[in-house]
DRENDO-1510 file (C-alpha; in Angstrom, 1 decimal, always signed):
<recs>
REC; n; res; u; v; w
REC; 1; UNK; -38.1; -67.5; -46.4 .
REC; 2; UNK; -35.0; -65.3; -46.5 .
REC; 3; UNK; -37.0; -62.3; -46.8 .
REC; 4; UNK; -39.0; -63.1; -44.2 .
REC; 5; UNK; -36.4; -64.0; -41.4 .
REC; 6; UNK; -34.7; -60.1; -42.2 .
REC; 7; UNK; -38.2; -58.9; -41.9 .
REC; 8; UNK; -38.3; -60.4; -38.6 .
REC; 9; UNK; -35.1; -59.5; -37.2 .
REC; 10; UNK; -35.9; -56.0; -38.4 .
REC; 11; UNK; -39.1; -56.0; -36.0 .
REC; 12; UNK; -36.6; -56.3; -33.1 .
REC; 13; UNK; -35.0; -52.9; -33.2 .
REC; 14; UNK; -36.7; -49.7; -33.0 .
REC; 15; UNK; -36.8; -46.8; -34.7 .
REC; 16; UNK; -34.3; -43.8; -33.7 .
REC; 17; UNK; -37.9; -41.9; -32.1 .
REC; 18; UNK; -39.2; -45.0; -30.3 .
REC; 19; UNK; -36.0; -45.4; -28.8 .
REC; 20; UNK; -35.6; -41.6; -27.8 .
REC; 21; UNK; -38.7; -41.9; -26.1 .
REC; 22; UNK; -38.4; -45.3; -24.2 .
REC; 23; UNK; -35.1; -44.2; -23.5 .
REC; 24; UNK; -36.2; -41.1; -22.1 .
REC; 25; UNK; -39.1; -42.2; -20.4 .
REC; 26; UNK; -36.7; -44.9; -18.6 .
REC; 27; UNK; -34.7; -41.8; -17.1 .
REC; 28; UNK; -37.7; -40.1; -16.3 .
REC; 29; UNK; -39.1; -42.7; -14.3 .
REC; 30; UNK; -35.4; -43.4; -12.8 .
REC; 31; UNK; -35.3; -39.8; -11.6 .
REC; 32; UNK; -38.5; -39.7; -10.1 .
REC; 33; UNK; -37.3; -42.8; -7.5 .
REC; 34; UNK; -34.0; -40.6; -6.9 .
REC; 35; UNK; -36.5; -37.5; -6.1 .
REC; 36; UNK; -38.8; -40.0; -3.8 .
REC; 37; UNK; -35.5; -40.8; -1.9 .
REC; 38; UNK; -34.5; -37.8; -1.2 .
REC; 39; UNK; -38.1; -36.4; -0.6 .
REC; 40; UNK; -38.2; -39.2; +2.4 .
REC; 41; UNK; -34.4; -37.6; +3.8 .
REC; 42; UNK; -35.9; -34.0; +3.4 .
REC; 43; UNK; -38.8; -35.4; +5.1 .
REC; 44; UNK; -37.2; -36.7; +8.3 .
REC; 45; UNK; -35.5; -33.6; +8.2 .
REC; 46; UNK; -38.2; -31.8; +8.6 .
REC; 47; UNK; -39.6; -34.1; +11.7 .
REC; 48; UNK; -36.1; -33.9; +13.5 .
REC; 49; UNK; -35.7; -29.9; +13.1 .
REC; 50; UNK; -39.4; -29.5; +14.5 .
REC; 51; UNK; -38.4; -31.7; +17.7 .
REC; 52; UNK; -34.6; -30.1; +18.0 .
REC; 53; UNK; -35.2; -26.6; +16.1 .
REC; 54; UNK; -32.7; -25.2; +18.9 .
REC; 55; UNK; -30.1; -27.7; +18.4 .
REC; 56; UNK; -30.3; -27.5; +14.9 .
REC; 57; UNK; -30.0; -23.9; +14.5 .
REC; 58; UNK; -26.9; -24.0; +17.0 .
REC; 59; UNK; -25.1; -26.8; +15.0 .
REC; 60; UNK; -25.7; -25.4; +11.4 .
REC; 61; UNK; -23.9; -23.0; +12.6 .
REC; 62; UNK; -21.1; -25.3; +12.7 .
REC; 63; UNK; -21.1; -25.2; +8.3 .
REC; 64; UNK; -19.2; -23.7; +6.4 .
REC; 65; UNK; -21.7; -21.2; +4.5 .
REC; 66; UNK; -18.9; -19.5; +2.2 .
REC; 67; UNK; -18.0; -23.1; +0.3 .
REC; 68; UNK; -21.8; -24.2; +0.8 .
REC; 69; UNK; -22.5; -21.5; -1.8 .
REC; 70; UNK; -19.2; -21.7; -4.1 .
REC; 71; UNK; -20.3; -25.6; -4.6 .
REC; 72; UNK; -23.8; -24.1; -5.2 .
REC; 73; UNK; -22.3; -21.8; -8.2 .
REC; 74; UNK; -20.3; -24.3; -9.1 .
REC; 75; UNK; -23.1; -26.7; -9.9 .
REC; 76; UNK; -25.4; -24.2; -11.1 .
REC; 77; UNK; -22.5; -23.6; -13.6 .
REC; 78; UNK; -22.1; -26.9; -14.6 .
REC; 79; UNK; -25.9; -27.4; -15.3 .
REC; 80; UNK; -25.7; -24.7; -17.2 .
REC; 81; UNK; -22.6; -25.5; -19.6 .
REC; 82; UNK; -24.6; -29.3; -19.5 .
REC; 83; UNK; -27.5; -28.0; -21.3 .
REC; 84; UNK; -25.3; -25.8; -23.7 .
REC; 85; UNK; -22.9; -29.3; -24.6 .
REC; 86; UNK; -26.9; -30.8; -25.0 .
REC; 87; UNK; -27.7; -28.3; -27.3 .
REC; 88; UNK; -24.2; -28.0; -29.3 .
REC; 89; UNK; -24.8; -31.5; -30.3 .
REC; 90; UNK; -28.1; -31.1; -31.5 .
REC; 91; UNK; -26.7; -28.7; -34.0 .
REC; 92; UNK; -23.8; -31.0; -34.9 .
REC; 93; UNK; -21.3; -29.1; -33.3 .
REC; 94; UNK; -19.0; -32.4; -31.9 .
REC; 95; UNK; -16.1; -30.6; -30.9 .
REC; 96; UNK; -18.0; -27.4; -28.8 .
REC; 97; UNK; -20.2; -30.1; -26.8 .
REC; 98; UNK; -16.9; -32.0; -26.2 .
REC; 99; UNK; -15.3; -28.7; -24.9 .
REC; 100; UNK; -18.7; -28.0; -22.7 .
REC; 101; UNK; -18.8; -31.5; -21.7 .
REC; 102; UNK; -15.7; -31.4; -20.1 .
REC; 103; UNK; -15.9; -27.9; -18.1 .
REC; 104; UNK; -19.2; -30.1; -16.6 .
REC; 105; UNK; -16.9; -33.1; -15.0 .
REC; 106; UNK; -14.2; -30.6; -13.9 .
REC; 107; UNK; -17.1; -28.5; -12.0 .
REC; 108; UNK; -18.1; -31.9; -11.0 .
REC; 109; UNK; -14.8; -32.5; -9.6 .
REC; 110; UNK; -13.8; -28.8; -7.6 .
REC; 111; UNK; -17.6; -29.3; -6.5 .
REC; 112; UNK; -16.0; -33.0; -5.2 .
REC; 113; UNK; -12.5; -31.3; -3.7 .
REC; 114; UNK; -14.6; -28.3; -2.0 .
REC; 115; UNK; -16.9; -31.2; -0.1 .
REC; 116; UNK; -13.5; -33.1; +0.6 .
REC; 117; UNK; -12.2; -30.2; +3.0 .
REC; 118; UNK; -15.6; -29.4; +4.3 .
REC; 119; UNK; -15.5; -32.6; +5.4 .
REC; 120; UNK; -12.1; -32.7; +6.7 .
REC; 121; UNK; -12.3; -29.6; +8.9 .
REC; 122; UNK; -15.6; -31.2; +10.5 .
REC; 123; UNK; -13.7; -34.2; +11.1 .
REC; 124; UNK; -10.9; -32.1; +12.5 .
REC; 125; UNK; -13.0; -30.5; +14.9 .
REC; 126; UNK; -14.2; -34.0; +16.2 .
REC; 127; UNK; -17.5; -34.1; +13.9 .
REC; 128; UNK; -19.0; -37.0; +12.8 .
REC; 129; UNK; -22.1; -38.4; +11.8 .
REC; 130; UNK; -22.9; -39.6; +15.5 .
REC; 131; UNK; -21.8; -36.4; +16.9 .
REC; 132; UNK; -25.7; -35.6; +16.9 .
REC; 133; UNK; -29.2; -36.3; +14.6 .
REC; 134; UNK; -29.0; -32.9; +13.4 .
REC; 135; UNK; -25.1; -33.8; +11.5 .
REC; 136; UNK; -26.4; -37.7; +11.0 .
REC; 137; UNK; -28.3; -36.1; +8.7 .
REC; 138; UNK; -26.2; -33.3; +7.5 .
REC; 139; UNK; -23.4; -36.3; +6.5 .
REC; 140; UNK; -26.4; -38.8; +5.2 .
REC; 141; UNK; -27.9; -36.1; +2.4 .
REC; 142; UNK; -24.3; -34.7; +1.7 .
REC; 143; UNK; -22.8; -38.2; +1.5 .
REC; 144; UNK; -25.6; -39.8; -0.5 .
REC; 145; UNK; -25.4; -36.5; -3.0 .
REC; 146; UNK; -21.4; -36.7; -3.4 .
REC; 147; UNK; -22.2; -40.5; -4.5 .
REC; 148; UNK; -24.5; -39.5; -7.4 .
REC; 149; UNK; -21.9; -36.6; -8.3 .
REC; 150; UNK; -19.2; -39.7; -8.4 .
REC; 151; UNK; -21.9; -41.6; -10.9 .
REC; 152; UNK; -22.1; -38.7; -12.5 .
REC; 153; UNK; -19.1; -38.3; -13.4 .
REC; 154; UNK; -18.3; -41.7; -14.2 .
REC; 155; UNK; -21.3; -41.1; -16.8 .
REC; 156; UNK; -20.1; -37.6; -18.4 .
REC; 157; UNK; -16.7; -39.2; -18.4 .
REC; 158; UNK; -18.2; -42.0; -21.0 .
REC; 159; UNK; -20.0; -39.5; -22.9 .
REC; 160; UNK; -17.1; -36.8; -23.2 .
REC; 161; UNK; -15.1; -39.7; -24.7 .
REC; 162; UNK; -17.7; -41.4; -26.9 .
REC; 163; UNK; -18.0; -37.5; -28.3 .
REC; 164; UNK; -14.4; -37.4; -29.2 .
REC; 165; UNK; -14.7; -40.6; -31.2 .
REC; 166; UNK; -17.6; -38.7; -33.0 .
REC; 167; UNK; -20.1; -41.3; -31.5 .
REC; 168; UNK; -22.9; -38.6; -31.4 .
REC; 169; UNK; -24.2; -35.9; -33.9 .
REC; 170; UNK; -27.0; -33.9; -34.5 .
REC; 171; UNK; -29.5; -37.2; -35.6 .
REC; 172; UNK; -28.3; -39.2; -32.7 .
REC; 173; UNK; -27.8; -37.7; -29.2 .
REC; 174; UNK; -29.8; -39.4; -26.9 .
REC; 175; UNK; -27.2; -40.7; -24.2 .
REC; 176; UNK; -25.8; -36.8; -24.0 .
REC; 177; UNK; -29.1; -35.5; -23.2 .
REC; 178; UNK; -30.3; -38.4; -20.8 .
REC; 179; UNK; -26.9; -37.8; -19.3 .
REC; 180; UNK; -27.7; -33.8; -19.0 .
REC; 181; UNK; -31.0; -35.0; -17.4 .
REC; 182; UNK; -29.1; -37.0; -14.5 .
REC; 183; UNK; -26.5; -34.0; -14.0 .
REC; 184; UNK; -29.8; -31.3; -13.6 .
REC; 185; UNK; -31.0; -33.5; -10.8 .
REC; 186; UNK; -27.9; -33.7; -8.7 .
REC; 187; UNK; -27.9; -29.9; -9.2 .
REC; 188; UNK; -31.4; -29.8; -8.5 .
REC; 189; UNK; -31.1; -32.1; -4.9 .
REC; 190; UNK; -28.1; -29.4; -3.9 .
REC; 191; UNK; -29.7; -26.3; -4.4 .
REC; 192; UNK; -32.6; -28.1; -2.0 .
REC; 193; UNK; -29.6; -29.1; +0.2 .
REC; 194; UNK; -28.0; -25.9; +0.6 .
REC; 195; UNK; -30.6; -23.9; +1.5 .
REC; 196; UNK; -32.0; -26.3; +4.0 .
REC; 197; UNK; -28.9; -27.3; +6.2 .
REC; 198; UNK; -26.2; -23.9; +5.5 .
REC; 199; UNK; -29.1; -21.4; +5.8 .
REC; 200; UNK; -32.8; -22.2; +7.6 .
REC; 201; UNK; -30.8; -24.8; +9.8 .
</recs>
């Protein structure tokens, strides 16, 4: 009877690759509802500029292109030392993926201070999100983006410190890389961002 009650509560937990891959597939399907919400923003972007393509070419003018594309290095950067931290783990290297995981929250965080004067010279020049469609929308995607950047964060912050305690190695990783995965999507929804309001307006 013994036997058979640890059998059972063996049955409960998975196995290290069935968890990798409900884990992952979880994310998966978690990123494709963060893609759909954006899509519908990009979308009624799209509807607005083709009523108002004059007023939104003169007020994307207003942006500030120069830190529009040092945030876009900077989170390009960070993706990239994100999938090098993903990889150092994999080969058991604790400390490096600790080191890279930590240049990815600081990026996260200049990419965070750059937005914060962006926004405060708009507001200083009496722009706000009902100043007109065109900056409703430029301060809805922006906005929206900064507050998965924040989640972000708070998520790499975890991980970063669960690495330290030598939580992770090269057989179990999975929280680093579905934590990469989150990070490449808010770099992904910028460099979509960018382009669309600081340069086609």
């Amino acid at each position: 009877m013994a036997e058979a009650g640890i059998d059972q509560s063996h049955d409960h937990h998975m196995d290290p690759a069935t968890e990798y891959s409900s884990s992952k597939l979880g994310m998966w399907l978690f990123l494709g509802t963060e893609i759909l919400l954006f899509g519908g923003l990009f979308a009624a972007y799209a509807i607005f500029h083709a009523r108002y393509p004059e007023m939104f070419y003169e007020q994307h003018l207003e942006l500030n292109r120069t830190m529009g594309a040092i945030n876009t290095c900077v989170l390009i950067f960070s993706s990239l030392t994100m999938a090098m931290g993903v990889s150092a783990i994999k080969w058991g290297r604790q400390k490096t993926a600790a080191i890279l995981i930590l240049i990815t929250i600081i990026c996260g965080f200049i990419f965070g201070v750059i937005k914060y004067f962006e926004y405060s010279a708009k507001f200083s020049h009496h722009i706000y999100p009902d100043t007109s469609i065109f900056f409703s929308l430029y301060f809805l995607m922006t906005g929206l983006h900064m507050i998965h950047v924040f989640i972000g964060l708070g998520i790499l912050g975890v991980i970063f410190v669960l690495t330290l305690k030598g939580k992770f190695n090269s057989k179990y990783n999975t929280p680093i890389e579905l934590g990469g995965l989150y990070w490449h999507l808010v770099d992904l929804i910028w460099i979509y961002l960018f382009p669309l309001l600081y340069l086609i307006g």
